[in-house]
N, C-alpha and C positions, 0 to 999 in steps of 0.2 A: 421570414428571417429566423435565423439558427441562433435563442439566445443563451449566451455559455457563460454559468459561473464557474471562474477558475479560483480553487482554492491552494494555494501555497505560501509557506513562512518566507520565501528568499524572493524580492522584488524584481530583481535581475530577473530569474525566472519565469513569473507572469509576465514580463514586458517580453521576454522571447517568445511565449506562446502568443500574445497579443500580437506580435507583428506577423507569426503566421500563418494566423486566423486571417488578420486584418486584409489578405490577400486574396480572401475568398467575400465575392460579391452578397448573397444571400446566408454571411456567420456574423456574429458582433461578442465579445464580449463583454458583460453587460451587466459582471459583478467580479470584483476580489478579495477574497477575503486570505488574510494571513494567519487566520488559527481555526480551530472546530465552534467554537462560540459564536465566529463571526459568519459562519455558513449557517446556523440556523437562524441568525438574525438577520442576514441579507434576506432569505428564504419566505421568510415572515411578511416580507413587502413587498416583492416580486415573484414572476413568473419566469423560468428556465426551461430549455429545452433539454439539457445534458449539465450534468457535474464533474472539471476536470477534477480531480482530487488527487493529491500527493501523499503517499505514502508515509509518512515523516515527519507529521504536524506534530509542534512543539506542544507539551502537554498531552492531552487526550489525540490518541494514532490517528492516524488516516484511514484504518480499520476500525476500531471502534467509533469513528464517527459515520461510517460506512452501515456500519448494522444497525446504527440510529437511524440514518437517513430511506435505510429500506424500511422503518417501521414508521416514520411522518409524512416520509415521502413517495413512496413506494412506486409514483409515476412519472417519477425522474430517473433516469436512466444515468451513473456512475462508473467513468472510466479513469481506473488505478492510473497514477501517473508514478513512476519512483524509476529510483538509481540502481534497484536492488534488480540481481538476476530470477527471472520466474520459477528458479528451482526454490528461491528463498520465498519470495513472498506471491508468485503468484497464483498456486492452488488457493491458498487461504483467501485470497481476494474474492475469487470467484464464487468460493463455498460464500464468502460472506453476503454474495448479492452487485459484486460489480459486474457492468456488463463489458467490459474489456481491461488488460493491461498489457501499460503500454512501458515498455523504460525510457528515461528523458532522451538517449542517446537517438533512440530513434525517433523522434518529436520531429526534427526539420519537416523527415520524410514519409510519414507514414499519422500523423495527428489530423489530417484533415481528413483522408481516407478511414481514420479509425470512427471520429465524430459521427460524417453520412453511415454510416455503418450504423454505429448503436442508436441514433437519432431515428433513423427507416426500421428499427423493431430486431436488428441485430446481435449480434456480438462479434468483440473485435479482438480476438487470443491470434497471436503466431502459431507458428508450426511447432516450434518447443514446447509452447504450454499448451497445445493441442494432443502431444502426445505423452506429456506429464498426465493430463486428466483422465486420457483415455488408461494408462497405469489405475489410477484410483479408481477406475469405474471398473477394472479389471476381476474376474469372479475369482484371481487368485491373489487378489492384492493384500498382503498382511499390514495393518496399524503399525507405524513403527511410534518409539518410545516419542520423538518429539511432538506426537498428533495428540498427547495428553495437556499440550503445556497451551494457556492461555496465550491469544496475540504479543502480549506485553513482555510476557516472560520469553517466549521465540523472537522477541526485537530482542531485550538484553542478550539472550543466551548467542543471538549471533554479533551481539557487536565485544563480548567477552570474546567469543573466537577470533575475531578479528584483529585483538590484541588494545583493545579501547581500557581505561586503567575505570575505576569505579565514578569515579570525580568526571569524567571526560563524557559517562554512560548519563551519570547525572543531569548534567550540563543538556546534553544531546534531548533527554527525556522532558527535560522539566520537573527531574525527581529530587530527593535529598538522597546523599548519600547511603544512608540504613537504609532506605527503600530499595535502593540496587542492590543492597548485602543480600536485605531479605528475598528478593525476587531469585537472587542468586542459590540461595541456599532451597529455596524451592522449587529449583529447577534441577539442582544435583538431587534432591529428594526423588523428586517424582520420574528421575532418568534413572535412579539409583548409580547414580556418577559419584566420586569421591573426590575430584579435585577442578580445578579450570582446566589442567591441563588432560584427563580424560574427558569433558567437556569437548573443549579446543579437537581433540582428536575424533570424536563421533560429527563434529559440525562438519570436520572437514570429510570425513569420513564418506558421509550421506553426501556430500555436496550442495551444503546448503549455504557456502558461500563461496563466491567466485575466487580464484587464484590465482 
């Protein structure tokens, strides 16, 4: 039996993966946890075969709990779950150690297939982010400016593009407001950007958010 902890803040959403696991004879889900706290605490008591994990955990990311769980966990296998397109966050997924990502839209159709996949020694990327990596692995590939910016400051910098006001970024993160100014103002540093609105125009630029 295939046991799956699925980690996500939004309940709707593990009952939808729950019911289409629950379709498959030899899967169970058989922990939920709705923040990064409560995945090293289920983890602490039980045994899993695969970690779904959502990109988007309230508090500490779904990335930074990711490169925790490759250094306590490291023989569980971890497949990115998010809303985000794989130009935005799913190089950084894989750099960090997950063995697939998936976006929610395609969960109906493609989460039971991605599971046996990374469960049998796998990985489970599309053809997009097969050919995004193969870019990165590429002998002419040049660093661009947002490969300097930690996970945190690349979630803000793209939900400022997206047109999210400070308080809405806050809300979404689990931050205080000055924490979003400051993440902000060290990401126009470290781009040498001058405003949101050059900001806004390199995100879209790059295509590092959907349109």
């Amino acid at each position: 039996m295939i046991r799956i902890l699925i980690a996500d803040d939004h309940a709707i959403v593990r009952e939808g993966l729950k019911q289409i696991v629950g379709e498959e004879n030899d899967m169970i889900v058989a922990g939920e946890a709705s923040n990064t706290a409560e995945i090293f605490s289920i983890l602490g008591k039980e045994n899993f075969q695969i970690i779904i994990l959502d990109i988007s955990m309230p508090g500490r990311s779904g990335l930074e709990a990711l490169k925790d769980l490759r250094k306590s966990y490291p023989g569980i296998p971890v497949l990115i779950l998010s809303m985000f397109s794989e130009d935005q966050y799913g190089i950084r997924a894989i750099k960090a150690g997950a063995s697939g990502y998936l976006k929610k839209v395609s969960a109906p159709t493609d989460l039971v297939a991605a599971i046996r996949k990374i469960v049998n020694g796998g990985m489970y990327i599309n053809e997009r982010l097969a050919e995004k990596l193969a870019m990165e692995l590429g002998e002419k590939n040049i660093e661009q400016l947002h490969d300097s910016l930690s996970d945190r400051e690349f979630q803000v910098m793209c939900s400022i593009a997206s047109g999210k006001s400070a308080e809405e970024i806050a809300d979404d993160l689990s931050l205080s407001v000055n924490t979003v100014y400051s993440y902000r103002n060290r990401i126009l540093e470290k781009m040498h950007l001058k405003s949101n609105v050059e900001l806004t125009r390199y995100v879209f630029k790059n295509k590092l958010i959907e349109t």
